[in-house]
C-alpha positions in Angstrom: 101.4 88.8 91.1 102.3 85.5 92.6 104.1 84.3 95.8 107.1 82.3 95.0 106.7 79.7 97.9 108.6 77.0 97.1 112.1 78.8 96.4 111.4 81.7 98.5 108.4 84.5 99.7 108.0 87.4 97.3 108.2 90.7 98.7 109.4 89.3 102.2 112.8 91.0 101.3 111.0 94.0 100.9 109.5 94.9 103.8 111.7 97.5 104.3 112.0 99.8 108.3 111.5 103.6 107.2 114.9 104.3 107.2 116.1 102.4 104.4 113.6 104.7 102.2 115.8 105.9 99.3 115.3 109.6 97.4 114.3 107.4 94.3 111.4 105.8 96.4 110.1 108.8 97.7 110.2 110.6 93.9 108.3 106.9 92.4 105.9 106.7 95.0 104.6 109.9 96.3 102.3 112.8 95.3 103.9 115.8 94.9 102.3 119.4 92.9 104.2 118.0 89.5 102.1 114.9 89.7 98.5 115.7 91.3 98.4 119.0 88.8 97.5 116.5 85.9 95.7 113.7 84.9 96.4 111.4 82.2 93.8 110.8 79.7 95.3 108.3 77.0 98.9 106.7 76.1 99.6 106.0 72.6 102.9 103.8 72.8 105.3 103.6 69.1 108.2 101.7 69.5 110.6 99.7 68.3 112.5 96.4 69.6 115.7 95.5 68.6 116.0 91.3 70.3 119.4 91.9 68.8 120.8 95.1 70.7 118.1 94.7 73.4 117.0 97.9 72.4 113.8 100.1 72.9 113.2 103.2 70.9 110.4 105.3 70.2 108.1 107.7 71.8 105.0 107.7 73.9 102.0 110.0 73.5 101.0 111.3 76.6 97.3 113.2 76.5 96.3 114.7 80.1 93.9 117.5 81.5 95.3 120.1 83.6 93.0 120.2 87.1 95.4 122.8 88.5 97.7 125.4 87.0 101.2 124.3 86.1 103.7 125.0 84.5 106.0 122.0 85.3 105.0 118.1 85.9 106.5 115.2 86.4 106.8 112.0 84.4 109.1 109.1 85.1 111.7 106.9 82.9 114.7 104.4 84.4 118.2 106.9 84.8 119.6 104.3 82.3 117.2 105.2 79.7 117.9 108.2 77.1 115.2 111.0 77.1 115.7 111.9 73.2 113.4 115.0 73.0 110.2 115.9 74.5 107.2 118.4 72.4 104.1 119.9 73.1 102.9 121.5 69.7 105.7 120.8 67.6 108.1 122.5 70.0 110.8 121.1 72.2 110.6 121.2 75.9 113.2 121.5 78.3 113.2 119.3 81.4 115.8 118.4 84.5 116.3 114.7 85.3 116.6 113.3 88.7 117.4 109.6 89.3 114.2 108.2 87.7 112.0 111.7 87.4 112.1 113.4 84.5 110.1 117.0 85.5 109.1 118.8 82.4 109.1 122.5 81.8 106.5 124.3 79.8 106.8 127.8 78.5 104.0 129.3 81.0 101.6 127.7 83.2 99.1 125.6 81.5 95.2 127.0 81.8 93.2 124.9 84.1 90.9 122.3 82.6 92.6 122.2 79.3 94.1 119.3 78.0 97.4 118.5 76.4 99.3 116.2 74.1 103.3 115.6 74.8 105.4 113.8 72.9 107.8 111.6 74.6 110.5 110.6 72.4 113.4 107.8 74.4 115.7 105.0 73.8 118.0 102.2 75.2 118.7 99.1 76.7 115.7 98.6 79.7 117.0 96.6 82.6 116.9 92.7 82.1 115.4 90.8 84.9 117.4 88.4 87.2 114.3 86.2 88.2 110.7 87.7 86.9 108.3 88.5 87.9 109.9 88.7 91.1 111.7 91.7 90.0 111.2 93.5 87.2 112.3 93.4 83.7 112.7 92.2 80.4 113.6 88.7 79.6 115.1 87.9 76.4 115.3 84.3 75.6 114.9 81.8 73.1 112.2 78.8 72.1 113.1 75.5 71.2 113.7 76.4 67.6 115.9 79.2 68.2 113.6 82.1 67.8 113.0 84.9 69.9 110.8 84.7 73.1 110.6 88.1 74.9 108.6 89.6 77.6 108.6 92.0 80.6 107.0 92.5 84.0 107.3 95.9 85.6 104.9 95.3 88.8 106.6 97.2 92.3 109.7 98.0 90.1 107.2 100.3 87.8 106.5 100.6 84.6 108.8 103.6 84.3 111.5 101.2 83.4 110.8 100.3 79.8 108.9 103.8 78.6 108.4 107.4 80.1 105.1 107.1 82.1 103.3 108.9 85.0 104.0 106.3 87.4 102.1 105.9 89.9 98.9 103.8 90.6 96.4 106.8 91.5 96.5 108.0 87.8 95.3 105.5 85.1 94.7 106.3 81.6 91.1 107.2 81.8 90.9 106.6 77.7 92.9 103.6 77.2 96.1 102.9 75.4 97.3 102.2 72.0 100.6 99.8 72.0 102.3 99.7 68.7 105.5 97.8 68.7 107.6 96.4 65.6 109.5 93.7 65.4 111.8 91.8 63.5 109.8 90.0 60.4 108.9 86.1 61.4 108.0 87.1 65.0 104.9 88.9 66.7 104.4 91.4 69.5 100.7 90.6 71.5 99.9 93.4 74.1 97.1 94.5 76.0 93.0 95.0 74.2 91.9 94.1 70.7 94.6 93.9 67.5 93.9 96.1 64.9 96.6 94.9 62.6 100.2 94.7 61.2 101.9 96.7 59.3 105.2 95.7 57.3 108.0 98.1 57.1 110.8 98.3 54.8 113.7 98.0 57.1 112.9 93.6 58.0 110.5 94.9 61.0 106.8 94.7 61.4 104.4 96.8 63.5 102.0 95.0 65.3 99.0 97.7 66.8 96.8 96.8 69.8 94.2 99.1 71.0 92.6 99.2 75.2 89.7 100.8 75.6 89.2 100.4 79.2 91.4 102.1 82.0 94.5 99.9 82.6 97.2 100.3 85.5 100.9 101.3 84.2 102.6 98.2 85.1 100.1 96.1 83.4 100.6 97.6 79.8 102.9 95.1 78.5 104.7 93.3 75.2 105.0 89.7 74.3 107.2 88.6 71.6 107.5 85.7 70.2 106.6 83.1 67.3 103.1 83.1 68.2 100.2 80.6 67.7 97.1 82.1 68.2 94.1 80.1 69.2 90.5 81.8 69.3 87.7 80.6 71.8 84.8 81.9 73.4 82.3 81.4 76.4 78.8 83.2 76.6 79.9 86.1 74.4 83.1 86.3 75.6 86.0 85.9 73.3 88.9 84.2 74.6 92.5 84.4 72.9 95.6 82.0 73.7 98.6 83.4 72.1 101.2 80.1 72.4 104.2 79.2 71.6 103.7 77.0 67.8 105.3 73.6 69.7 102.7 74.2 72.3 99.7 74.9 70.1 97.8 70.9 70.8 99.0 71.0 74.5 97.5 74.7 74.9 94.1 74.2 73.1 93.5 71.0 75.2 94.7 73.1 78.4 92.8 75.7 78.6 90.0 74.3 78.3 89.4 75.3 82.1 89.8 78.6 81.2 85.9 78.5 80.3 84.7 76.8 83.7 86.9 79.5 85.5 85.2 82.6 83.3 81.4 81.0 84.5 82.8 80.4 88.1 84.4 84.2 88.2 81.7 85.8 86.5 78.7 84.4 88.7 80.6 85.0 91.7 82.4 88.5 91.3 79.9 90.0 88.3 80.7 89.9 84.3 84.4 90.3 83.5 85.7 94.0 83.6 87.1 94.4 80.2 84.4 92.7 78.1 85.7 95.7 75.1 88.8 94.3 75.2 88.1 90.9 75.6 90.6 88.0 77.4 93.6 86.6 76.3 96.4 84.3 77.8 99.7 85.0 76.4 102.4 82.2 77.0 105.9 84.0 78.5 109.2 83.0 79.1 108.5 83.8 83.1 106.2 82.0 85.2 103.2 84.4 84.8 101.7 88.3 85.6 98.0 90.0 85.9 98.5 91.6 82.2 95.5 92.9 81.6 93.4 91.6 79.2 96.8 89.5 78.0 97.2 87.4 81.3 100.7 86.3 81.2 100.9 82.3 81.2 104.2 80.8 82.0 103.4 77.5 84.2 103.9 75.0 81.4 100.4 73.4 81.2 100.9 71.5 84.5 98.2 71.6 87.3 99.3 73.4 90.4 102.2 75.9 90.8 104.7 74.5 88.1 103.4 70.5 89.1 103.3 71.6 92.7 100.4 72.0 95.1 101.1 74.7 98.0 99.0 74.0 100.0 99.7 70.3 100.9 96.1 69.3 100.7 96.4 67.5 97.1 93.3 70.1 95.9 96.1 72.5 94.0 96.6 70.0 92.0 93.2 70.0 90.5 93.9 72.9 88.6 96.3 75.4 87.2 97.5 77.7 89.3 98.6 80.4 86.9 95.5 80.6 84.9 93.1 80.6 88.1 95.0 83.4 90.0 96.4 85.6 87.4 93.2 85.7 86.0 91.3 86.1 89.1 93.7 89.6 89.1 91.3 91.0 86.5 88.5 91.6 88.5 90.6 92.2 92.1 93.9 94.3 91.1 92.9 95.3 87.5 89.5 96.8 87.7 89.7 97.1 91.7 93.2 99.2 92.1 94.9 100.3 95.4 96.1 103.7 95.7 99.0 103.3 97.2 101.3 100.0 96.3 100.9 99.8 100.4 97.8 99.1 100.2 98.3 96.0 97.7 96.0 93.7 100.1 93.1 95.0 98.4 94.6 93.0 95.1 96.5 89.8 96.6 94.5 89.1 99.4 90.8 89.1 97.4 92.6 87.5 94.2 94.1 84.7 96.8 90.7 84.2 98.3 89.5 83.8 94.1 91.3 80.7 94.0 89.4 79.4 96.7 86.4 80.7 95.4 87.1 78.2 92.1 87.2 75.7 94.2 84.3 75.7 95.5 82.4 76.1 91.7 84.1 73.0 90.4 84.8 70.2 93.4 82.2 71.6 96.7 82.7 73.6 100.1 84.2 71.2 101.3 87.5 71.5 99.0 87.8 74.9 99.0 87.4 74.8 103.3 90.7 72.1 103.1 92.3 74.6 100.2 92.4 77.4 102.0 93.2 76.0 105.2 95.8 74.3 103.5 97.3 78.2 103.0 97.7 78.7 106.6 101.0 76.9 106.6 102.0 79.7 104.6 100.8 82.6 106.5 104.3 84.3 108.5 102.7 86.8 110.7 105.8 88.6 111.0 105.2 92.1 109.9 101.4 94.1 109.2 100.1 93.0 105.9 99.8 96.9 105.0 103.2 98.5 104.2 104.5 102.0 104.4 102.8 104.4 102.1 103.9 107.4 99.8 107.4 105.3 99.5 107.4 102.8 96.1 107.7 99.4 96.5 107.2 99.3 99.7 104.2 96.7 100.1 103.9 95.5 103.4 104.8 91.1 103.4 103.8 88.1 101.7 100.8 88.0 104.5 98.8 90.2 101.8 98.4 86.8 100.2 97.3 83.6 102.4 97.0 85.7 105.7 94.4 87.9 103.3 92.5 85.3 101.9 92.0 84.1 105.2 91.0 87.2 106.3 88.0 87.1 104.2 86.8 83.6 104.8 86.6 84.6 108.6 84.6 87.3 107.8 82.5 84.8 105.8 82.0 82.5 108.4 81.2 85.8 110.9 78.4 86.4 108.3 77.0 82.9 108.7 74.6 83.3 105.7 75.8 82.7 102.8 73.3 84.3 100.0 74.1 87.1 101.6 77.8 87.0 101.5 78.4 86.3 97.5 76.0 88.8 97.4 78.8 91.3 99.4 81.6 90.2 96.9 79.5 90.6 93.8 78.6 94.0 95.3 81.8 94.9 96.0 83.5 94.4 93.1 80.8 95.8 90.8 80.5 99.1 92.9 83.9 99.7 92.8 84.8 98.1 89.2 87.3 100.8 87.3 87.8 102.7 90.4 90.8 102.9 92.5 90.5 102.8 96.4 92.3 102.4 99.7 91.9 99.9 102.8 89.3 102.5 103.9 87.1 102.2 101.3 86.9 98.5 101.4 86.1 98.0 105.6 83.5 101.0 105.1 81.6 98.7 102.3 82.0 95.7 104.3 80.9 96.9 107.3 77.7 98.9 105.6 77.1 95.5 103.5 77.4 93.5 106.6 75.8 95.4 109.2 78.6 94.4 111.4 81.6 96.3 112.7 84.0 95.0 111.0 86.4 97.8 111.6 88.5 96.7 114.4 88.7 93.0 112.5 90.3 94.4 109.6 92.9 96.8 111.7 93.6 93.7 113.5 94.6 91.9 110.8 95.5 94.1 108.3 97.8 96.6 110.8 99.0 94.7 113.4 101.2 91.3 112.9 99.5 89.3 116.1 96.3 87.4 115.0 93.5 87.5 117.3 94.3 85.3 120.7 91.3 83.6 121.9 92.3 83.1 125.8 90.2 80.9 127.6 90.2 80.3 131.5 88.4 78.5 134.3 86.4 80.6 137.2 83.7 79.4 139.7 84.0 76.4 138.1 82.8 78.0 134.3 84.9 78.2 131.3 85.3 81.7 130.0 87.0 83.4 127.1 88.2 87.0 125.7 90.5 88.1 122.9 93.2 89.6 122.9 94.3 92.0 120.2 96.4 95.1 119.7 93.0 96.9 118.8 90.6 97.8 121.3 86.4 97.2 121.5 87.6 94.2 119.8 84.4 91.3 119.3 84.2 88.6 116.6 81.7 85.5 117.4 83.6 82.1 117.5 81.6 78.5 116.6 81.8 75.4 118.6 80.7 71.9 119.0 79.0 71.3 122.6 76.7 68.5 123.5 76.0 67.3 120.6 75.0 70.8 118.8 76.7 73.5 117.1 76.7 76.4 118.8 77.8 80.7 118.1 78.3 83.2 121.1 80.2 86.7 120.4 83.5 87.0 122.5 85.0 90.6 122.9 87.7 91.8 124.4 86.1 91.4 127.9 85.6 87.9 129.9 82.1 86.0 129.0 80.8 82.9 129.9 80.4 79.7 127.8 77.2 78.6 128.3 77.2 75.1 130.2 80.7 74.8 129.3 83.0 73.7 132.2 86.3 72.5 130.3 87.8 73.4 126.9 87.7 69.8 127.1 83.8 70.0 126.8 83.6 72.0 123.1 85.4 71.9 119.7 86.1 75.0 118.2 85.1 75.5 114.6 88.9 76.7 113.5 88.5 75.5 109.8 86.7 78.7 109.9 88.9 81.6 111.6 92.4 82.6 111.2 93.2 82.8 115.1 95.4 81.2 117.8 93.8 79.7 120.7 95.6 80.4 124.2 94.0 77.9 127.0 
């Protein structure tokens, strides 16, 4: 996901106190018996959409293995949408509904270790989006020669809106996903993985069948309709798939041609892309863009920057595309690196953030990508801890998780001072953990192990407290001395400075120490290009 900057922060209205968490929150987002009892293996999606009625109606195939014994679970579907039956073995089950949890009964418990197949047969009118991605939804609109132009994004809202799903993000499909989806005859339907073909029906629909191999998070399994164009590329064995809209066909091909410097960039940095067996696609939308998996939604009408706009005020976002650089940058930090808990949703903005940065730095120098990012700090509020409430849905901490993130990590580079061994870290990190879904803890453990520095009480600073780190600096005996203070204690992190004509790196904590030879702050010039701090003198 994107911030919205210029209109307005995304998620800022969000970031909720405790007690305005509803029932339905509390059902979406925790882990209760009728959820931890199973684990999904594979969804196999069948549906049809009506463009005319704004209809969805199908069924879902839900395969799972049984890790404790059950004889209920729970699987999730919007209150507005009709549950039409449900089977396991060609037999009806019954179930009770509550707001958006649909808990399933089964005849006796279900054995340990065995696995199952339900199928999940539903219909209606899924809820239409006032402003996506910002809120979720489907968008119905229209190109500029009247045909149908659909799409839907589902992120913090869930993907529980548009089909019956076990949603939450601990529990991907470890076997992938099939997504069939007819449509009216003249248009097409582009979801996530490989195509594996059409299929014309008799009633003026056609099926259109996509395949995902790889593990893929429930809000990310998506539909794109429209009167496609599709354009094939590739880069190092790669395949790369645009799916535009046929006016933009000459624009798109010409445009994403930085998709392939991008792909090099990503791929030396943060290790070969995650979902190689289900290759790379951008797929144009009528909203301004998502993390789809492996069908990256593209909605910033081939214009540099975020929709001809640089955020960051430095001129360098206007170098390339926004959309296409972040969203992208999703599939190695949000798609194959997941966060438990939407809480912890740091672990996906605040690395994909620092990814733009990281582009930067391929395709114009370190010196761009240090004004870049600095150029973010403008946006960085410091109002409310980055990391939200857990075991509550949509409750994801502030817009911080982005910029304030990002910055995060280039302090922590700069701690490092050694830069082999830092893109070394990130590689690391996102190949040990590729597939796998973590929390905060998982990440400051690898840090700090890959680092060999405590890094602990820097990322609880940040991350858990909305204060930055104050370094206070005072005169005694005629020596200039400094400490930081933080809301976390046994707090150190080295600061850089210019002083007589050298650079210079001494470790402050949260105790007084001397500056060598200094007298005045007059005397040194802090290195703040590299630190996200506040300077008290």
């Amino acid at each position: 996901m994107k911030p919205l900057v210029i209109i307005c922060i995304f998620f800022l209205s969000f970031s909720l106190t405790a007690q305005d968490f509803t029932r339905r929150d509390s059902l979406q987002g925790s882990l209760r018996p009728e959820r931890t009892a199973f684990d999904v293996q594979r969804y196999d999606l069948n549906i049809t959409i009506n463009p005319q009625n704004r209809t969805v109606a199908g069924y879902n195939d839900i395969t799972f293995n049984l890790l404790e014994k059950t004889s209920s679970i729970q699987l999730d579907l919007f209150e507005n949408m009709m549950v039409d039956s449900i089977l396991h073995e060609d037999k009806k089950l019954t179930y009770q509904r509550e707001l958006d949890a649909v808990f399933i009964d089964f005849p006796s418990d279900l054995p340990l270790n065995s696995e199952h197949k339900i199928r999940f047969y539903y219909s209606g009118n899924p809820l239409v989006a006032k402003r996506a991605p910002w809120d979720g939804g489907f968008v119905w609109k229209k190109d500029s020669n009247g045909n149908d132009f659909i799409g839907v994004a589902v992120q913090g809202t869930g993907a529980s809106l548009w089909y019956p799903v076990k949603d939450h993000q601990t529990d991907e499909p470890d076997r992938g996903a099939s997504i069939k989806v007819a449509v009216p005859n003249g248009l097409m339907n582009v979801s996530n993985g490989r195509f594996l073909g059409k299929e014309e029906l008799t009633n003026g629909y056609t099926r259109w069948d996509w395949e995902v191999k790889s593990p893929i998070n429930n809000y990310n399994i998506v539909i794109n309709i429209a009167d496609y164009v599709h354009i094939h590329d590739e880069v190092n064995g790669l395949d790369l798939d645009y799916y535009v809209l046929r006016e933009n066909e000459e624009k798109a091909r010409q445009h994403f041609e930085e998709v392939k410097p991008m792909m090099n960039c990503f791929q030396e940095k943060f290790g070969a892309y995650p979902f190689i067996e289900d290759g790379f696609k951008l797929v144009e939308t009528p909203y301004l863009g998502m993390e789809h998996q492996s069908a990256v939604a593209y909605g910033n009408k081939y214009m540099k920057g975020y929709l001809g706009n640089d955020m960051t005020g430095t001129g360098i976002g206007m170098l390339f595309d926004y959309i296409t650089i972040h969203e992208t940058g999703h599939e190695w930090f949000g798609n194959s690196i997941t966060s438990k808990d939407i809480a912890d949703m740091w672990i996906h903005e605040s690395f994909t953030t620092y990814s733009e940065s990281v582009f930067v730095e391929c395709q114009f120098g370190y010196e761009k990508a240090m004004d870049y990012i600095n150029g973010q700090k403008m946006m960085v509020g410091n109002r409310k801890p980055i990391i939200g409430q857990f075991g509550v849905n949509f409750k994801t901490g502030n817009s911080d998780m982005y910029y304030k993130g990002a910055l995060v990590l280039n302090t922590i580079r700069h701690m490092l001072d050694n830069d082999e061994k830092w893109w070394k870290l990130i590689r690391n990190y996102a190949e040990t953990y590729r597939h796998q879904i973590i929390e905060t803890k998982d990440v400051v453990d690898f840090f700090t192990k890959e680092s060999g520095m405590n890094l602990a009480p820097i990322f609880d600073q940040y991350l858990n407290y909305k204060n930055l780190p104050e370094l206070e600096f005072r005169i005694k005996n005629k020596s200039l001395e400094a400490r930081w203070n933080t809301d976390v204690t046994n707090f150190e992190m080295p600061i850089e400075y210019f002083f007589d004509g050298k650079n210079t790196k001494i470790t402050v904590s949260n105790e007084w120490v001397t500056i060598p030879q200094a007298n005045t702050m007059e005397e040194i010039q802090l290195s703040l290009d590299k630190m996200l701090i506040t300077v008290k003198r």
